[in-house]
C-alpha positions in Angstrom: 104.4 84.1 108.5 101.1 83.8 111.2 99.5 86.7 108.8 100.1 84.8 105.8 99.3 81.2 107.0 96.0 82.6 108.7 95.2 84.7 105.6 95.2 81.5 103.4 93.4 80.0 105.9 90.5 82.6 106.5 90.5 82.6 102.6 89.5 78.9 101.9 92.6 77.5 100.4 92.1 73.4 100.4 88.9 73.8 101.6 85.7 72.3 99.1 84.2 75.5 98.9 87.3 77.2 97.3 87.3 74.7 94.1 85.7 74.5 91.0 86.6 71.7 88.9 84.3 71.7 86.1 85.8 74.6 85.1 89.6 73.3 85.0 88.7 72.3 80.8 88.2 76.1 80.2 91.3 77.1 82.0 93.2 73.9 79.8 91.8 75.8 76.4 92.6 78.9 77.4 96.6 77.6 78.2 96.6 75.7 74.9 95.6 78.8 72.7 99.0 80.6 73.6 100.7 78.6 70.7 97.5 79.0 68.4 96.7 83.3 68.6 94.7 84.9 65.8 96.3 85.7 62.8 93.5 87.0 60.5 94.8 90.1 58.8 91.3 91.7 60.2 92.2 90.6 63.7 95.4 91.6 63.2 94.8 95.1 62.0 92.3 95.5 65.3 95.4 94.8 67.8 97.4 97.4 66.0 94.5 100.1 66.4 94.3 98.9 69.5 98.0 98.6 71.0 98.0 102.7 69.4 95.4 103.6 71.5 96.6 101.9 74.8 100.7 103.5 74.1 98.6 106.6 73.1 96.9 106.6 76.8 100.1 105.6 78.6 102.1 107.9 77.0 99.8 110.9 77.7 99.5 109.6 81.7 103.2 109.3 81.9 103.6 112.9 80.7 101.3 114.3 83.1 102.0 112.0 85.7 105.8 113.5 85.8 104.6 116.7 85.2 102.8 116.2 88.4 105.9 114.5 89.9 108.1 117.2 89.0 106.4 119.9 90.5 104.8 118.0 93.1 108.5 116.4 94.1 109.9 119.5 94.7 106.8 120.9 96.7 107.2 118.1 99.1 110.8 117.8 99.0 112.3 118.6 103.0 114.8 120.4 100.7 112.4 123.0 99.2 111.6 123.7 102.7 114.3 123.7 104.6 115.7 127.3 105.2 119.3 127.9 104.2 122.0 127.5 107.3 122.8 130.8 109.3 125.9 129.8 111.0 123.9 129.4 114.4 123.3 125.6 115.8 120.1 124.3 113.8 116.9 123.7 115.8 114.9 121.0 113.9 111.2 120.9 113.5 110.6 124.6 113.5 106.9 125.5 112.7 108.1 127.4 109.5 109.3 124.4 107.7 107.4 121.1 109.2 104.1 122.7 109.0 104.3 123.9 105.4 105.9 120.7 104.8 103.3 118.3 106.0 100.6 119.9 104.8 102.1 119.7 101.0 102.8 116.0 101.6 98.9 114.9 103.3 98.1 116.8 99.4 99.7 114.4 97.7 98.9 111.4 100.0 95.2 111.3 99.0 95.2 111.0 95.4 97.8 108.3 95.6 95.5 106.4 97.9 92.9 105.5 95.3 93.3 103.1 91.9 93.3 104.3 89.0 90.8 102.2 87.9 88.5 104.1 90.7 89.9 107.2 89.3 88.5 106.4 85.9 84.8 105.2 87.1 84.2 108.6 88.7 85.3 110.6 85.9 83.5 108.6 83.3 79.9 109.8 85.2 81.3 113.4 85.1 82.9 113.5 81.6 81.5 110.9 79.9 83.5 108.3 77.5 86.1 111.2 77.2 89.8 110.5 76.1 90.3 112.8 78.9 89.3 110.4 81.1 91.7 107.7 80.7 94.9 110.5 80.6 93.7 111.4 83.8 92.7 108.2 85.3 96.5 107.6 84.8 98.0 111.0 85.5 96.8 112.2 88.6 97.4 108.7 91.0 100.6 108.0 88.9 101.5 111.5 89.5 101.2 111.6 93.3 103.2 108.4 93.0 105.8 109.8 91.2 105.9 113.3 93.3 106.6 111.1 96.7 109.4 109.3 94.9 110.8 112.0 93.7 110.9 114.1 96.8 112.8 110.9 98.5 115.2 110.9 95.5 115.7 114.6 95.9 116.1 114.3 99.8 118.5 111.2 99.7 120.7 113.6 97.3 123.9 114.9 99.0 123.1 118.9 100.3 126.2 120.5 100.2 126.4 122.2 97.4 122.8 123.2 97.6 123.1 124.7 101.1 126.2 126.5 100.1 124.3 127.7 97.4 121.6 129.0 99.7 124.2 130.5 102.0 125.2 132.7 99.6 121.9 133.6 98.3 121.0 131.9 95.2 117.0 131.0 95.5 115.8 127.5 96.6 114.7 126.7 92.8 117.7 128.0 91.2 119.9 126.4 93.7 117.9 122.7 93.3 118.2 123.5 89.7 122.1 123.5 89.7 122.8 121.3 92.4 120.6 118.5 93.5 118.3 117.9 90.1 121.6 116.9 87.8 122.8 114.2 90.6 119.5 112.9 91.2 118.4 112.8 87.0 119.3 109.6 86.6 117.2 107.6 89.2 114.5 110.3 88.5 114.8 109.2 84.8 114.5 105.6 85.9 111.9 105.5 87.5 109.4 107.7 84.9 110.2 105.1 82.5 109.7 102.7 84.9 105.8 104.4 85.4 105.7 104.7 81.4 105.6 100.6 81.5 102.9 101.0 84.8 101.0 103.5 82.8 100.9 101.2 79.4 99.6 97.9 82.2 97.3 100.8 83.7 95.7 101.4 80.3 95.1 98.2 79.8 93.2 98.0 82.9 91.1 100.8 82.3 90.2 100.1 78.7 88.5 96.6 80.5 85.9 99.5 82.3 85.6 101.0 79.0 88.4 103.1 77.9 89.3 101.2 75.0 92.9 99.9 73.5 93.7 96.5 74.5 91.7 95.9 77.9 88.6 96.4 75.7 89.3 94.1 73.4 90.8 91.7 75.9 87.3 92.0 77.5 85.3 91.7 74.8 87.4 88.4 73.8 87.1 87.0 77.0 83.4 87.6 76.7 83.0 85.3 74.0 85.7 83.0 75.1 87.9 83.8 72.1 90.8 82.4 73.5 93.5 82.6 70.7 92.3 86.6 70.1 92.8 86.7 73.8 96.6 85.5 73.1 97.2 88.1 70.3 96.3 90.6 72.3 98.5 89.6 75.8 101.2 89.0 73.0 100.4 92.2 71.7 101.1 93.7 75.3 104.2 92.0 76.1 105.6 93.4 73.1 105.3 97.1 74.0 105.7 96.5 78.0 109.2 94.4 76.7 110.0 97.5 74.3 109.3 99.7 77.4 111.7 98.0 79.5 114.5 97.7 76.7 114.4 101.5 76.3 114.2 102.3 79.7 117.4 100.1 80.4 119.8 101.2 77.2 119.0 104.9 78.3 119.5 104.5 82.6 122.9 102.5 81.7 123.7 105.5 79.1 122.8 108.1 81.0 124.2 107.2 84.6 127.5 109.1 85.7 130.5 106.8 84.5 132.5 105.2 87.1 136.0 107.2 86.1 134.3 110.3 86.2 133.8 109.8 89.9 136.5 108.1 91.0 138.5 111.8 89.4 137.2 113.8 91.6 139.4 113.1 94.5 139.0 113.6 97.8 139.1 117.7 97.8 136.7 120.3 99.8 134.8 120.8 96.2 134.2 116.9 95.3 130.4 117.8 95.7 130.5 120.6 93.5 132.7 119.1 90.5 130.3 115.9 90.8 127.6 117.9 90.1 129.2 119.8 87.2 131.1 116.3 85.4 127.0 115.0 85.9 125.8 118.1 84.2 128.0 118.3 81.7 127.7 114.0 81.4 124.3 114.4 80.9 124.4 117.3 78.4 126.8 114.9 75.9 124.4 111.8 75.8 123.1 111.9 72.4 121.1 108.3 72.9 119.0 110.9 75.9 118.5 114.1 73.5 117.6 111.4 70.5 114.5 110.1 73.5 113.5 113.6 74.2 112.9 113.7 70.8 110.8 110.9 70.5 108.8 111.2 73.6 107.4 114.6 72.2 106.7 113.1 69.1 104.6 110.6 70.8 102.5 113.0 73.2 101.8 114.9 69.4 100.6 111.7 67.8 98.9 110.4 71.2 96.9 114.2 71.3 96.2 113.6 67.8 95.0 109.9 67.8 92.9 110.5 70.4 91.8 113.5 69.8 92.2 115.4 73.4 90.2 118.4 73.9 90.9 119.9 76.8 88.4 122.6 77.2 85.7 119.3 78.1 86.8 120.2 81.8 85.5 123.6 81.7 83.0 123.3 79.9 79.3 123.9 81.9 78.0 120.1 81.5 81.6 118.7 83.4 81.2 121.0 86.1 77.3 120.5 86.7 77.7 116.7 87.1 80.8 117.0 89.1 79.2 119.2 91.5 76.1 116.9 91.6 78.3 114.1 91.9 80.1 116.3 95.2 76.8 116.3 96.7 75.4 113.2 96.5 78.7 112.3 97.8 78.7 113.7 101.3 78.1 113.0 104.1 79.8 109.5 103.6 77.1 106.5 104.8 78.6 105.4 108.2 76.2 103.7 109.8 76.6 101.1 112.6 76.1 98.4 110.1 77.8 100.3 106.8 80.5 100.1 109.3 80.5 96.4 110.5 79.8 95.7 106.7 83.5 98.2 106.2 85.6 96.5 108.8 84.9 92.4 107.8 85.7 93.7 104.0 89.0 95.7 105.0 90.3 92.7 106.6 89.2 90.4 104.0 91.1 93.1 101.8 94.1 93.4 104.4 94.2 89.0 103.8 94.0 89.7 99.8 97.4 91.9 99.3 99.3 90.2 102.1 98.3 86.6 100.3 99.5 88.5 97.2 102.4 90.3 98.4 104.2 86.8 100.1 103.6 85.0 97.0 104.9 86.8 94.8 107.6 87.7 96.9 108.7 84.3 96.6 108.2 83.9 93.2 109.9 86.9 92.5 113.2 85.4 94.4 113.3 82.6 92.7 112.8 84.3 89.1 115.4 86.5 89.9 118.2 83.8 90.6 117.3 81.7 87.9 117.2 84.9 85.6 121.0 86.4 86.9 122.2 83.0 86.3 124.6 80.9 88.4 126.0 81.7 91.5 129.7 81.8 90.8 130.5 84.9 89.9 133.6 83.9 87.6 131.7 80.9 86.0 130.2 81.6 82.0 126.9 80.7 81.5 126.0 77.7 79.4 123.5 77.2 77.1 120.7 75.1 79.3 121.5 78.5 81.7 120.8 81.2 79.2 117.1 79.0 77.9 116.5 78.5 81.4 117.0 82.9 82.2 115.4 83.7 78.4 112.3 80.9 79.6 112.0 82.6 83.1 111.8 86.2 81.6 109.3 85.5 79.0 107.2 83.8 82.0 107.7 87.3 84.0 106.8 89.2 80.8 103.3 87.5 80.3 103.1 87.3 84.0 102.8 90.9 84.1 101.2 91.4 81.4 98.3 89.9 82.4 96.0 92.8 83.8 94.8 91.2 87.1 91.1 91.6 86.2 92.0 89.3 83.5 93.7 87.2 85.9 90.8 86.6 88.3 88.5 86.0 85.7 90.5 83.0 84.4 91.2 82.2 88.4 87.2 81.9 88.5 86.6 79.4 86.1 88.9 77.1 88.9 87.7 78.8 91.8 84.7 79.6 93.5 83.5 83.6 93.9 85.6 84.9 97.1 88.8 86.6 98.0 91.2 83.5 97.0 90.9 83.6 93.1 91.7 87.7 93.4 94.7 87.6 95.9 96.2 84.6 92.9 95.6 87.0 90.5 97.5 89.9 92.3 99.8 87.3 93.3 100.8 86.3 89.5 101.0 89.4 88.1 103.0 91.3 91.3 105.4 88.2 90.7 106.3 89.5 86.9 107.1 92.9 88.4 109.0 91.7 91.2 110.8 89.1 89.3 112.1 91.7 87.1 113.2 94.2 89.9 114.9 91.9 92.1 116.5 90.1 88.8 118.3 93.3 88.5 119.5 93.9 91.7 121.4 90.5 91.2 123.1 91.1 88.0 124.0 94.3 89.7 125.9 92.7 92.4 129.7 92.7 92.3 131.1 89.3 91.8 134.2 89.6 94.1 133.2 88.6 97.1 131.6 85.3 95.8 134.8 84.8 93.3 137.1 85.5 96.7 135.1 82.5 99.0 135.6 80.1 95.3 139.1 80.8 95.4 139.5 79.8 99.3 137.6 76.7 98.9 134.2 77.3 99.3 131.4 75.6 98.0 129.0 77.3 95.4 126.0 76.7 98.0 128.5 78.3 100.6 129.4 81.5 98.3 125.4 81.8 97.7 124.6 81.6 101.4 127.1 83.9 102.5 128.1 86.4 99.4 124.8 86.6 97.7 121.6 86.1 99.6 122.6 88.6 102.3 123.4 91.7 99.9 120.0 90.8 97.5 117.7 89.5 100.9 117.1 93.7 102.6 116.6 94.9 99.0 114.0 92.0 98.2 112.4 92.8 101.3 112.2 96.4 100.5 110.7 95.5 97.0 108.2 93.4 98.7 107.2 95.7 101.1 106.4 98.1 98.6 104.0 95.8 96.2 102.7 95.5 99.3 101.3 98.7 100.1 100.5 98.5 95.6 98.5 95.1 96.2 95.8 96.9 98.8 94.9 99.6 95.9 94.9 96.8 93.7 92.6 94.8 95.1 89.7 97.1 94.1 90.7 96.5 90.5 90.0 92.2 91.4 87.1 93.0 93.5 85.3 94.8 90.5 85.1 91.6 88.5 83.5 89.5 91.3 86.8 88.6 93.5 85.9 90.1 97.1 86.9 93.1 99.0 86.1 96.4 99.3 86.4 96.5 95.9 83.1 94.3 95.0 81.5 96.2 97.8 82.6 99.5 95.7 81.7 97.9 92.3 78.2 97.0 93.8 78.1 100.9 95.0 78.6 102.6 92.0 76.1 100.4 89.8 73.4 101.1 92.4 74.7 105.0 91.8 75.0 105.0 96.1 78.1 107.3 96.1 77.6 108.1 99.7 78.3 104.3 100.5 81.1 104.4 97.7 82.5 107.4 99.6 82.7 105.3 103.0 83.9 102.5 101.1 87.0 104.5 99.2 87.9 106.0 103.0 88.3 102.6 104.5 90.4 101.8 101.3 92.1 104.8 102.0 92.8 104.2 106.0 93.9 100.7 104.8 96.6 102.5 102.3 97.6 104.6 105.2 98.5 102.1 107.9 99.8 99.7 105.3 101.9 102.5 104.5 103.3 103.2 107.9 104.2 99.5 108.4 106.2 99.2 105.5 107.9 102.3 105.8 108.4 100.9 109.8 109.6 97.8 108.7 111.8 99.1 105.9 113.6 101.5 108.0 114.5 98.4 110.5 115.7 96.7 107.4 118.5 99.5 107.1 
């Protein structure tokens, strides 16, 4: 609460200098034009060619992004390394497994570190306006992501049947194969379709800095103030971000292990073992999952066909000239006693930026999320001023988040005076539509009889929300908070590039002056930020448990 108060503070909020209000008729146009978008048949044929190549983009990122996560997952799981059990008492933190282990997970750490967005400004100057360089923008950070979450997943997994596996001399890959990778599917599942919708938001963002789809034209409509094409196109987002979402629920609630099948396993020595077998063989049935295998190779062959991948540009002689030019103009990094001083006021400035962001839309995100999952009575139907009020509030978290946050700022500055306040709103707003949805879910998921057993004993509805809702939903909102926390520090470069403060305007500044020893300095600090941000979540989040 002191960080947040004295981050709104050091920011300017309520002070004169923060507020702009000749610019509060632009904002009122650009409101009213929701209910007026551009219908031309030209226009509309544009978002179409556009929406393609921004699925086309996400699609390919995803793919390589859990490509990466698979592999990478695996490589730093504490289950690849671990050796199989000898029978003799187990000495932890042996050389032979942390060693191997840490150094596979600082591998992954780095990438993960910097935005995409940075991602796709350094391989623009070595490939040029290359498809490649959007898939990869997206891939590579995404795909760090994805390898650290999956590693958890895999780690969190029960080991017994795995172990007894290794016992008896199956290999580690074999033995994951059959034992650890069918229980942990379904989250793993889950949570690629959950990067698929990042990846389509991440596209957007990087067609702003020039990779085309619906950021460019978003940008090119903002340009000329085109408000209602701006609509058609945010509409045009929400549409395949909502589509995103729908699939990615049907299939988790399909594909998860049904409830009878576990509660038939019994109690018996091999429960492990026959869970992993009825998951398998659960799995193997779901025709809704093979039909979505089937589609998701369709799409990467029509997203390698609409925009026409080539693959050998990496190679080829030109890509690695300017990237080893690029490598050497690079280093040393520019750390100067001032460059320094200059690094340090911008971090914290940063450090103010995602913690505004992160408390905000925590709190938006709460309240979304009751108003969503509806009353608080379990037992009691919803009625129809209910269900508008939910279908309202998940529309508001669907344009919320489809808002890229450069966008955001922009339409923040026409209100709001150049600094760190109009960016951290921006993250705010658009953190709030991702959070609202997440912790929406973890309400519906809740089981009603505890709240239903303090009704039938006399309790009030505020006491059954007080004392059977909030504390089972409160450590997991906390934990979801915390974690678009350590996502609104690599986000604020994306803000900063538009003019909203931070190390990202420093780095924007940086890179159109071509000083990539100062951009260098400037993506470490980000970096050190990511890190320590990091650590206190995770600190904070294992106290939560």
């Amino acid at each position: 609460m002191l960080a947040f108060a004295g981050s709104l503070v050091h920011a300017g909020l309520g002070s004169q200098g923060t507020l702009n209000p000749a610019g509060w008729p632009q904002l009122r146009r650009f409101l009213a034009a929701a209910a007026h978008p551009a219908t031309s048949p030209e226009f509309i044929r544009l978002t179409l060619d556009a929406t393609l190549t921004t699925l086309a983009y996400a699609v390919l990122g995803t793919a390589v992004a859990v490509g990466i996560g698979v592999v990478g997952g695996v490589a730093i799981s504490e289950s690849w390394w671990r050796r199989p059990p000898s029978g003799r008492p187990r000495r932890t933190g042996r050389a032979g497994e942390v060693g191997p282990w840490l150094a596979s997970r600082l591998v992954v750490s780095l990438p993960r570190g910097v935005h995409e967005a940075v991602w796709g400004l350094a391989l623009v100057t070595i490939l040029g306006l290359d498809p490649l360089v959007g898939v990869l923008a997206i891939g590579v950070p995404y795909g760090a992501v994805t390898a650290k979450v999956y590693a958890e997943l895999l780690d969190e997994t029960p080991t017994g049947a795995f172990e007894a596996l290794r016992t008896a001399g199956v290999g580690r890959l074999r033995a994951l194969t059959y034992t650890l990778a069918p229980l942990a599917f379904p989250d793993m599942l889950s949570y690629a379709f959950y990067r698929f919708e990042c990846a389509i938001r991440g596209a957007a963002i990087l067609g702003i800095i020039g990779a085309g789809g619906l950021g460019f034209q978003l940008a090119l409509s903002f340009q000329s103030l085109r408000y209602d094409e701006m609509w058609t196109l945010i509409y045009a987002l929400m549409a395949v971000c909502g589509l995103a979402d729908w699939w990615s629920t049907a299939l988790r609630r399909r594909s998860a292990l049904p409830p009878r099948t576990i509660a038939g396993l019994g109690d018996v020595g091999d429960s492990e073992q026959r869970l992993t077998g009825a998951t398998r063989s659960a799995l193997g049935r779901d025709r809704r999952l093979h039909a979505s295998a089937a589609v998701v190779v369709a799409l990467v062959v029509v997203s390698l066909w609409h925009l026409g991948v080539d693959v050998s540009t990496l190679w080829a002689p030109r890509a690695q000239r300017l990237a080893s030019e690029m490598a050497a103009s690079s280093f040393p990094p520019d750390l100067g006693v001032e460059e320094l001083a200059r690094l340090v006021v911008l971090s914290l400035q940063t450090l103010e930026m995602s913690v505004i962001a992160a408390v905000v839309a925590s709190l938006a995100g709460t309240a979304m999320a009751f108003v969503i999952a509806g009353g608080v009575e379990a037992e009691q139907r919803a009625g129809v001023l209910q269900r508008v009020g939910a279908g309202a509030a998940r529309g508001l978290l669907l344009v919320c988040r489809a808002v890229p946050p450069p966008v955001g700022a922009l339409l923040l500055l026409f209100v709001l005076l150049p600094g760190p306040l109009p960016g951290a709103l921006a993250l705010a707003v658009y953190n709030a539509g991702i959070l609202g949805r997440l912790m929406a879910e973890v309400v519906e998921n809740l089981d009603p009889a505890p709240a239903r057993a303090l009704r039938s004993q006399g309790a009030s509805a505020p006491q059954a929300f007080c004392y059977a809702i909030l504390p089972r939903t409160l450590p997991r909102f906390a934990a979801f908070g915390l974690y678009r926390w350590e996502v609104a520090i690599r986000e604020t470069v994306v803000v900063g590039l538009v003019g909203a403060g931070g190390l990202g305007r420093l780095l924007a500044q940086q890179l159109a002056a071509f000083d990539y020893r100062g951009a260098t300095a400037t993506l470490a600090a980000l970096v050190v930020l990511t890190v320590a941000v990091d650590m206190v979540s995770s600190s904070v989040r294992r106290a939560l448990r």
